[in-house]
N, C-alpha and C positions, 0 to 999 in steps of 0.2 A: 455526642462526642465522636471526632471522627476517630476511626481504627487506625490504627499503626499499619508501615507496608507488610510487614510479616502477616498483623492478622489479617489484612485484604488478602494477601494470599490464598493464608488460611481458608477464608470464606467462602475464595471464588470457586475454591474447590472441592464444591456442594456434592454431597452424597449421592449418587448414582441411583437414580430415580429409574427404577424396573420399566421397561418400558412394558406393554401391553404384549405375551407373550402368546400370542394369537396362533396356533397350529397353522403351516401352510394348508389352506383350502383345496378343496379337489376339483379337479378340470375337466374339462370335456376328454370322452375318451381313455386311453390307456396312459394319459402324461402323467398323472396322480401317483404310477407305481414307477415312471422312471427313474432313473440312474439322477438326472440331474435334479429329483426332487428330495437326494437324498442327504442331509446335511453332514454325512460323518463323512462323506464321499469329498478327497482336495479338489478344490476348485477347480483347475486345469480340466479334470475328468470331466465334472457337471457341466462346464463349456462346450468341451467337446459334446460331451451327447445332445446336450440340447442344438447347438450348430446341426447336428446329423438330424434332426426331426424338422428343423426349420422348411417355410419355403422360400423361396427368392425374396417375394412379396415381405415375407414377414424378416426376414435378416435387413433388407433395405429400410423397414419404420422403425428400427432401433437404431438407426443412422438421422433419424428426424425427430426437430426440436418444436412443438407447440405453443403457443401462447396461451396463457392461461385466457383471457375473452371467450378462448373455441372450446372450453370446457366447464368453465363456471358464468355466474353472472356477479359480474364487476361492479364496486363499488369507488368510482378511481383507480388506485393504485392496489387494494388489496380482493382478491377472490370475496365475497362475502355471501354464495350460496350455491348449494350443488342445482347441476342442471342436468337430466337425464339427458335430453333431446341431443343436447350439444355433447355431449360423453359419449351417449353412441354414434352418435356420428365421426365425432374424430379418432377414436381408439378401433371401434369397429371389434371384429371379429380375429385381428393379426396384432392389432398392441401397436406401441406407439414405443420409442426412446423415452422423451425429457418434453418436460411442462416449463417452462419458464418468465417470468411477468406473473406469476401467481398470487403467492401471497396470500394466501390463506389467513382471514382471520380467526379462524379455528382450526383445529387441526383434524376435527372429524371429515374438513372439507375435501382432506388429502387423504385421509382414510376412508371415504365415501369413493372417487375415481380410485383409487387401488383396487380398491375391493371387486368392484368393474373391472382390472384390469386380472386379476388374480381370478375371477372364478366366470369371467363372460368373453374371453379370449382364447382361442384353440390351448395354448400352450401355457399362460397363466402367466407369461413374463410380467413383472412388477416394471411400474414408471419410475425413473426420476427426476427428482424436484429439484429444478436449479434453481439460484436467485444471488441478488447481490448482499456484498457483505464486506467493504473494503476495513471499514471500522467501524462494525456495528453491525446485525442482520438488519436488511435494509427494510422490514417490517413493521407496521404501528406499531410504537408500544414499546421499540427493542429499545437496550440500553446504548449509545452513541457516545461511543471515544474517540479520540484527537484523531483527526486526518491520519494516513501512514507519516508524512513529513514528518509531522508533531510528533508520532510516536518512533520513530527515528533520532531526534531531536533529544531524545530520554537518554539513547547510546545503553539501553536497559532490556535486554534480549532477555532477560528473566520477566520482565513484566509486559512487554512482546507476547511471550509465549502464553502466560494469562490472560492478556487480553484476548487473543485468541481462542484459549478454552472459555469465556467468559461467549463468545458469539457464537462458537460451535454449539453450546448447550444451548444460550435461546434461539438456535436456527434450527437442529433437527428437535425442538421442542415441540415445533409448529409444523414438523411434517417435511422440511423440507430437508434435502440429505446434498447436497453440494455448493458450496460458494464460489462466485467469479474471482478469485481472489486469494493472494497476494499479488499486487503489478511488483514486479522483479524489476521493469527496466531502471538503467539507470538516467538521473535526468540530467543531462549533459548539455540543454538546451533550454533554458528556464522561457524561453518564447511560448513552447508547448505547453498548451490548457493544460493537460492533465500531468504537470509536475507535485502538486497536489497531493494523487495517487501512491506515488513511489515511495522511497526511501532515501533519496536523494540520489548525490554521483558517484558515490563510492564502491568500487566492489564489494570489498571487503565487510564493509559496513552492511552494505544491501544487502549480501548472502547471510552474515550472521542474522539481521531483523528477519531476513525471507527462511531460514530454517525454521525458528522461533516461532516466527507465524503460523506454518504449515506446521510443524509436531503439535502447535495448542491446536489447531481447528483440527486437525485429523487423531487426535488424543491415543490412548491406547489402542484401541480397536476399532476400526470403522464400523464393526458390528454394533458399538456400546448406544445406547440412548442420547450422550453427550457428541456425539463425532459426528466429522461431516466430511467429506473430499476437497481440498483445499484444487486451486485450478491457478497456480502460478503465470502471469501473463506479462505482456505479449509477448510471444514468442518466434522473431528474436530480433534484437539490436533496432527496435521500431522506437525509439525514444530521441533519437538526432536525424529526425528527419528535415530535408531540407528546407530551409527558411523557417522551420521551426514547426510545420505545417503540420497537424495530423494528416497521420494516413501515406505522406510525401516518401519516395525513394530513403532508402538509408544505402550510404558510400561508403564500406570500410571491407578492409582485407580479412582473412580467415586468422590472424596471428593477433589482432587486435580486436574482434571481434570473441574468439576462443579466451582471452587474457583478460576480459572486463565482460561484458554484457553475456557471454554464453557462462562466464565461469558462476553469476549468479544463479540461473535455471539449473546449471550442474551441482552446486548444492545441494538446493532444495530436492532434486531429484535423489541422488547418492545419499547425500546424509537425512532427510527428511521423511524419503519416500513420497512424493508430492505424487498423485492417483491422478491427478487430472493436468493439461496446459493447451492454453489458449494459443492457438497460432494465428499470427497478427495479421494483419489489414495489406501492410504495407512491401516492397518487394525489397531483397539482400542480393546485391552485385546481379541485377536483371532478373531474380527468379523470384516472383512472388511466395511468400511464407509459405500459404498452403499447399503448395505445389512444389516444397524442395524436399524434397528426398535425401537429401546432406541433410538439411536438417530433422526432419521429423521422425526420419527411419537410421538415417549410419551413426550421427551424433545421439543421439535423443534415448532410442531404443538399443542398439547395438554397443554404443562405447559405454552409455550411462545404465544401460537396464532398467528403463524406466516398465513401469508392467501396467498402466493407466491407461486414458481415453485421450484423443485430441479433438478438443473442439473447436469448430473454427471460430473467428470472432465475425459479430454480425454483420453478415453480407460479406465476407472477404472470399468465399468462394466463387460469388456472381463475380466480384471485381476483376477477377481471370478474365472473362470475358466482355462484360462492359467497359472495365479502364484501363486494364493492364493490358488487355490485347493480345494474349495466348494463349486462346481458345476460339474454335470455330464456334462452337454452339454448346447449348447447357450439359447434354452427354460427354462434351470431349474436359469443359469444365472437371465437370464432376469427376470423371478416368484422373485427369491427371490428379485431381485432388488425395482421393482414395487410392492411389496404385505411390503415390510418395509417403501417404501414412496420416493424412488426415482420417476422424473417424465417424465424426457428427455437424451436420451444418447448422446454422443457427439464423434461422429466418429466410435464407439465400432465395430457396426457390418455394411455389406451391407444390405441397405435399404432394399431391397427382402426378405433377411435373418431375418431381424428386424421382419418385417410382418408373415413370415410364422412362425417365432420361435414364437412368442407372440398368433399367433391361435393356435397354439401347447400347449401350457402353458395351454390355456385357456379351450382346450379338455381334458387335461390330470387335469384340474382342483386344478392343482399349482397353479395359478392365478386366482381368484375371479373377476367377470366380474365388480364387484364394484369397484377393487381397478382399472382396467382399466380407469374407467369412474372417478373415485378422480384423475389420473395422467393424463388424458387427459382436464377434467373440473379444473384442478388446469392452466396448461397453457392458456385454454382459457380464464378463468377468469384474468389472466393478460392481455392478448391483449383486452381485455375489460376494464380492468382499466386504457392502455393505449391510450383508445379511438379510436383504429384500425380501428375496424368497423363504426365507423360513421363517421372520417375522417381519409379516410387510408391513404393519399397523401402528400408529404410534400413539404411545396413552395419550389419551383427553385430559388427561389431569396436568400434564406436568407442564404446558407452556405457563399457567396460573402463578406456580411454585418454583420457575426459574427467569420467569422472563421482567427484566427491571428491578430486580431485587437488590434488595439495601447493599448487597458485597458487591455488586456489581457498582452501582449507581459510584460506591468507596471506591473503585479501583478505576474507574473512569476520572474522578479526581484526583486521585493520586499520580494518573499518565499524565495529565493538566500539568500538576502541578512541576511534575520531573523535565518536561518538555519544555518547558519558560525560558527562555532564552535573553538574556541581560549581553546585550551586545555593548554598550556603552555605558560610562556612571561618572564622567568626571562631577569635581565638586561635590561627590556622594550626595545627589539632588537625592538618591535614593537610597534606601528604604523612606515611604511616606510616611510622616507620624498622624496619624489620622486624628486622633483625638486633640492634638494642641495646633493642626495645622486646619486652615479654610482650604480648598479641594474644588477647582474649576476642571468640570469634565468637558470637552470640547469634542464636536464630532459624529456625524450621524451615524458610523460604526461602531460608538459606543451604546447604541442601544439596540444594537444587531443581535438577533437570536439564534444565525445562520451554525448549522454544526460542520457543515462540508461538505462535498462533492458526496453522491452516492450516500446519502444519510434517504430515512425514511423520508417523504415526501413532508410528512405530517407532522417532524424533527422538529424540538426546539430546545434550545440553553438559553442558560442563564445568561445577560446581558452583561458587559460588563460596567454599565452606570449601576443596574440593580445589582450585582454583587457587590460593588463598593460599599454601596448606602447598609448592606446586610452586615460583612464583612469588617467597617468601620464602627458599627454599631450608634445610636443613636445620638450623643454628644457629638459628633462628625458633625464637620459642616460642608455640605457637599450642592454645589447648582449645577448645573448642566446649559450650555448652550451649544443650538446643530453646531454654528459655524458657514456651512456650506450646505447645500441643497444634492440630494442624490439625482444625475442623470443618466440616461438610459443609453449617451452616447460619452466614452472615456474621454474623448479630447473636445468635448460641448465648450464652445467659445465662455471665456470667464466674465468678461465684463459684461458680455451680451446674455448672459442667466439671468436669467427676472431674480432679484431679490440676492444675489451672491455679495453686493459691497454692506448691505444693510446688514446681513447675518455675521459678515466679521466684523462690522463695526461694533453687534452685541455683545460676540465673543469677547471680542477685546477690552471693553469696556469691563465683563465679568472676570477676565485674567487678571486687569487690573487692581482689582478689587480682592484678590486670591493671593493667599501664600506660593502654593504652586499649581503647577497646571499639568492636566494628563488630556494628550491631544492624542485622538486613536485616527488613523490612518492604513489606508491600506488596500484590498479589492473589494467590493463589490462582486454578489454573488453569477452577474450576467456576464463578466470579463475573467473568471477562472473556472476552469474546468473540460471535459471531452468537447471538442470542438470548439473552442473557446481561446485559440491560440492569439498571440498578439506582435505585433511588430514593434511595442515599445514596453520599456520596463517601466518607466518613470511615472510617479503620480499624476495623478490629472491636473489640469488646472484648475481645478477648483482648488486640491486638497492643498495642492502648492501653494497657491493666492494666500489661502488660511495657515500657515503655519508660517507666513512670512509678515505677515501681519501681524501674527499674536508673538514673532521673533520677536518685532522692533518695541512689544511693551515695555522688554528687558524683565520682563518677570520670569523665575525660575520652570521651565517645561521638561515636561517629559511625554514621547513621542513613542506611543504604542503603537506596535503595525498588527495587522490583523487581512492575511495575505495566504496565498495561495502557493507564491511562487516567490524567488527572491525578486526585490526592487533594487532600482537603481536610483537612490534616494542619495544623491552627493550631497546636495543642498544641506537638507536634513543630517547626516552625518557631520558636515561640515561646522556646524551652528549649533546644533542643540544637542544640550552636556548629557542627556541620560534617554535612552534607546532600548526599547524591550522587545524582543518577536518573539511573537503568541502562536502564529499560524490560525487553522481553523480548530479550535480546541475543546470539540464534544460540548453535550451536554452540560459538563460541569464549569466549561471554559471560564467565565464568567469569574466565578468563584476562586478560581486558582488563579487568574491573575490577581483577583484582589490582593489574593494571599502573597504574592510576591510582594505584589507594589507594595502593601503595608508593612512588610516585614514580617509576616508572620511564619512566612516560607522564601528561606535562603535559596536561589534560583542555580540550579545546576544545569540546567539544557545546555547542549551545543550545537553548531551549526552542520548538518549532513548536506551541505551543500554551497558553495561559492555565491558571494553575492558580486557580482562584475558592477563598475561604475556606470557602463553603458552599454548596449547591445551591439556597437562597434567592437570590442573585446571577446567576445562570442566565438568558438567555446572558451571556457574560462573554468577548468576544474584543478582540483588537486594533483591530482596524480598524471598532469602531464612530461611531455617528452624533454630532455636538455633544448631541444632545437627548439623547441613552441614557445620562441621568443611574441614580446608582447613592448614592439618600440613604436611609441604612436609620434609625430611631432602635435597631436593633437588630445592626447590622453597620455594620464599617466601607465605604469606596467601591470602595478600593482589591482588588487582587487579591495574593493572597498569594504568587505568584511570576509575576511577569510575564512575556508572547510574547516569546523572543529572550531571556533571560536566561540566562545562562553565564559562569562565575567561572575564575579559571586560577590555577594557581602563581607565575604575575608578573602586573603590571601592565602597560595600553597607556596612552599620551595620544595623543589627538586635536588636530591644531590643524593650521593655514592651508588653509582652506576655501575654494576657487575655483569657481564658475560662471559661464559661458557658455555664453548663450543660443544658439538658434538650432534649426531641425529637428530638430535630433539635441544636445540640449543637453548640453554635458559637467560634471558636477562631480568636483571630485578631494577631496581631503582627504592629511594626512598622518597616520600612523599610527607612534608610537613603542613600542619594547619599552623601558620605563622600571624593568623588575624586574633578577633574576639570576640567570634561566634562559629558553631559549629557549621559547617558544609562539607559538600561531595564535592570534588576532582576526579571529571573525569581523566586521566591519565592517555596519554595519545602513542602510541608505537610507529613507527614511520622509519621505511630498509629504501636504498637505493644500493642496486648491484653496481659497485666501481667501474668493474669491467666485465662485458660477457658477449657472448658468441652475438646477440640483437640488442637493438637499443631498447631500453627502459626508462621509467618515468623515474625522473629526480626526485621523487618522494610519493612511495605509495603506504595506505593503513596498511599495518600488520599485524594490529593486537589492540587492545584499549582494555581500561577496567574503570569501574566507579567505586572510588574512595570514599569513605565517610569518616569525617574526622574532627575531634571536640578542638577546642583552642589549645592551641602547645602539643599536641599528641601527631605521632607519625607512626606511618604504618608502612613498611614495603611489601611491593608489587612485583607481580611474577611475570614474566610472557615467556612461552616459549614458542621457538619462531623451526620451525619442520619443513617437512617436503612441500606441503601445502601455501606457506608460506616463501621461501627459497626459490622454488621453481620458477623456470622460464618455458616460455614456447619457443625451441631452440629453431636451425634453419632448417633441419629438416623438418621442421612442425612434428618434433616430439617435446612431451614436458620433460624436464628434466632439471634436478639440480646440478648447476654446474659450479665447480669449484673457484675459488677465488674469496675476494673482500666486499663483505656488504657494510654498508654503513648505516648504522642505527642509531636514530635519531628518536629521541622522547619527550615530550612538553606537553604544554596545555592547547595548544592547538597546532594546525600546520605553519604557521608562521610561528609562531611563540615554542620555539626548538626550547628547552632547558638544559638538556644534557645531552652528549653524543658520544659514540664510542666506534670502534671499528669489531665486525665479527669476521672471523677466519675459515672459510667456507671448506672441507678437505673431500679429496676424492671419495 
């Protein structure tokens, strides 16, 4: 019997399993009675003294990121044995920063090189274990929830945050203590592989999922057994890069960049305290990431207080000098990197190379011995906050007793199920009655077991033909035909695919013969993801041949997408009555769509991101400007599925709209369940300032909440709308609320306004 969302809760937030309370070991020499081995001593202090006993040598390899191969022997994708030879060689005698590609499948394996590094290193500094974990430790075995999209898609910052503490516990289970992860950007440019990643376009939206994220993975204490350092990325505004391109220039001012894409990294740092972020690949108005000092030291450190590490992202410090072209050579790289406030590199150079180039910098006096000692003292002081040194070992017991566990495995289908997105239902094709209806599954994405970008290698869910047939239960009458053939090239000529007219001629033949039909559409796992960017949004020809084909049966369809990124699916919206996006959706994917389709679970998801008709329309978000008009003589204005759109098995009305002003201004609204069956509304908030000192967008999020409501029952809703919300980046590029009329707009999605009202802004 599945648990209820309260009791997932409940479960995911498993008793705090003692981690292995191993005394810090003794070191060579007099380090054993220093200052910095002393635990009652604030951290500040333990930094400082260990900084003071350091050598060059040894401040610079805590600046260096290893691959787990140069430590363990590899079985694929996970570490599966300790190897001395390779340990002493790469930790040596000075220690090492961060292990990362590891993956330990045990956790002794991560307590075997600690324990190296703790008692066979002059000074005894502990490693840390990086690895990925966008949804999900990216490890055999871990438990695998919906994409970010997907879990975006919920508008559920309360189960965000669980998911979250749900991957922090199976990640420092196994020894490892930091995640790649939350991507913050916002996706502005659905061309970009890795739209996937995000949380869509929305500020507003993206900073509440990117807080949520980062308080579940970094939990109470990063000391705790469950916690782990959350590494908020890219940093910054690398998500509209040109033509869509990873890695490509990003164009935009300091007023537009501070007001959407830096205001999410500012959350996550201010309200969440995010310990770790990633600075990006790519370069902002000429000056490559790792190398601005606006951003990594005035913005980052001085205006936000960030008190973490920055890591670069892989290879973006070489690219200074192989592609961006400002740098003469690896030492002047590395200066300007380090002296703007990068802190760790990630694969850039060879180790030796790292070493000698950084005494280079520091004799030619590009690099300040100070900013060495901030990039080297900024990582120690994380493994100090994550309690390394006084217990660097982590029980052997507990990856057993938390990792894939029943509350886990619950709360991965319950994000499934909250995330199902019912973008269309005319003719109520939907809910499917499985029992009294025949059931043509169509589609070789319906027997996909793909969980999403950055999932364990080894990752599999449930399909969604086999959750049907489980889901329907045995009286269901359910066939399946491919339809079309998967190729390896997106726009593979249609007529000229061996075998493409034969498979819809099957199809169709079995639509015919079926009450209705579930036609799943969408990516393929080689056309979405990092590096994986595209110049068209549109189905392939194949997927299109076949959905036009089984259109002209005239039998009832319904067109599941199963996608990365939003499509450009006119056709398909135009034609066919009933429309569901699933995204990439974990483990349990499978399953929770059953549960919509058959009605067993009323579909509350909405859309965290614009679906545009065509990549002509491009960019195409919510929250744009009055001016970004959108007059084609060849397309229409509009967008083919609107930000916040989400359809349900009943109906909500909206009505008696209250505001009152004041600091903290309240709006309420009522929210009725007007159908005959219970659902969530999620409720939408959306301010445009009338007039103010700079232009602003005709409609941006400012608030939202999820409704749960039986039939005939109404419940009112609070927002209250603050400095946070109110404020502008004014001309002088200060924030500031500025007085005047905002216009408040509330409904179920950004187009589907319900109710509006004027709020009165005062000095």
């Amino acid at each position: 019997m599945r648990l209820t969302h309260t009791l997932i809760v409940l479960c995911c937030q498993l008793p705090l399993l003692a981690a292995a309370q191993t005394a810090a070991p003794t070191t060579r020499g007099t380090a054993s009675a220093a200052p910095y081995r002393n635990a009652r001593l604030p951290v500040p202090q333990r930094v400082a003294d260990l900084l003071s006993r350091m050598t060059v040598e040894e401040k610079i390899r805590q600046l260096d990121m290893f691959w787990g191969r140069e430590v363990a022997t590899m079985d694929g994708h996970e570490a599966s044995a300790y190897d001395p030879a390779k340990v002493t060689q790469a930790i040596g005698a000075h220690g090492i920063g961060s292990i990362h590609d590891f993956y330990p499948l045990r956790s002794s394996l991560a307590n075997q090189i600690q324990r190296y590094a703790m008692e066979q290193t002059r000074l005894g500094i502990p490693i840390l274990f990086i690895e990925e974990g966008l949804h999900g430790y990216s490890g055999k075995g871990s438990t695998e929830f919906p994409i970010p999209l997907d879990l975006s898609s919920t508008w559920d910052t309360a189960l965000v945050r669980q998911v979250g503490r749900c991957i922090a516990t199976e990640t420092r289970a196994h020894g490892v203590d930091m995640i790649l992860g939350p991507v913050l950007d916002l996706a502005r440019d659905p061309r970009w592989g890795r739209t996937e990643e995000t949380y869509g376009e929305e500020p507003y939206l993206n900073a509440r999922n990117g807080v949520a994220m980062v308080e579940g993975l970094q939990g109470l204490h990063l000391s705790d057994p469950d916690a782990v350092i959350a590494e908020p990325k890219h940093f910054a505004v690398h998500s509209v890069p040109e033509g869509g391109s990873n890695t490509a220039p990003a164009n935009m001012g300091e007023r537009e960049a501070r007001s959407s894409f830096l205001y999410v990294f500012e959350k996550a740092v201010r309200e969440a305290h995010a310990m770790g972020i990633m600075a990006a690949y790519s370069e902002l108005d000429g000056i490559p990431c790792v190398d601005n000092r606006w951003l990594l030291t005035d913005i980052l450190r001085k205006e936000w207080g960030f008190n973490g590490f920055v890591l670069s992202d892989l290879g973006a410090i070489k690219m200074s000098l192989t592609d961006h072209g400002v740098a003469t050579d690896t030492a002047d790289a590395l200066a300007q990197s380090l002296s703007a406030g990068l802190d760790m590199q990630f694969y850039d150079f060879a180790h030796e190379t790292l070493v000698g180039a950084i005494k280079t910098a520091l004799a030619r006096k590009s690099l300040a011995p100070e900013d060495l000692d901030r990039a080297a003292g900024d990582v120690l002081r994380v493994k100090f906050y994550l309690g390394l040194f006084d217990h660097p070992y982590t029980d052997t017991s507990l990856a057993e007793k938390v990792t894939h566990v029943q509350a886990h495995q619950d709360l991965a289908l319950h994000a499934a199920q909250e995330g199902v997105i019912l973008l269309k239902n005319d003719n109520r094709v939907l809910p499917i009655d499985g029992i009294h209806q025949s059931i043509a599954v169509v589609g070789p994405l319906a027997t996909s077991t793909y969980t999403g970008g950055y999932s364990s290698p080894s990752a599999k869910g449930v399909s969604i033909l086999d959750a049907l047939k489980q889901e329907a239960g045995p009286a269901a009458r359910i066939a399946y035909a491919q339809g079309y053939a998967s190729a390896p090239d997106h726009n593979a000529d249609t007529i000229g695919y061996p075998g493409q007219k034969d498979l819809e001629q099957k199809a169709a033949a079995l639509v015919q013969q079926s009450d209705v039909t579930l036609v799943v559409l969408g990516e393929e796992p080689w056309e979405i993801g990092e590096g994986k960017d595209r110049t068209s949004l549109d189905l392939s020809p194949r997927a299109l041949s076949l959905i036009q084909a089984l259109y002209a049966t005239g039998r009832p369809i319904v067109v599941v997408l199963s996608n990365g990124r939003p499509l450009s699916i006119d056709w398909v919206a135009a034609h066919i009555p009933s429309i569901v996006e699933t995204w990439f959706a974990g483990e349990q994917g499978g399953v929770a769509i059953s549960d919509v389709l058959l009605g067993k679970v009323n579909p509350s998801g909405k859309l965290p991101i614009t679906f545009p008709r065509s990549v002509g329309q491009l960019p195409l978000y919510s929250a744009r400007k009055p001016t970004s008009y959108h007059r084609y003589v060849d397309e229409a204005d509009s967008a083919l599925f609107p930000f916040g759109l989400g359809l349900s098995y009943t109906r909500f009305a909206y009505s008696d709209l209250r505001i009152t002003p004041g600091s903290n201004a309240d709006v309420s609204v009522t929210i009725t369940n007007t159908g005959d069956r219970p659902g969530v509304e999620v409720a939408e908030l959306y301010l445009r300032h009338l007039v103010s000192s700079v232009t602003t967008p005709s409609k941006s999020l400012r608030g939202f909440a999820r409704v749960d409501l039986a039939p005939g029952q109404s419940k009112t809703v609070h927002f209250t709308l603050g400095a946070d919300q109110l404020s502008v980046w004014n001309r002088q590029m200060k924030r500031v609320v500025e007085p005047g009329l905002c216009k408040i707009m509330v409904g179920s999605s950004s187009r589907d306004i319900r109710v509006e009202g004027v709020l009165t802004v005062g000095k």
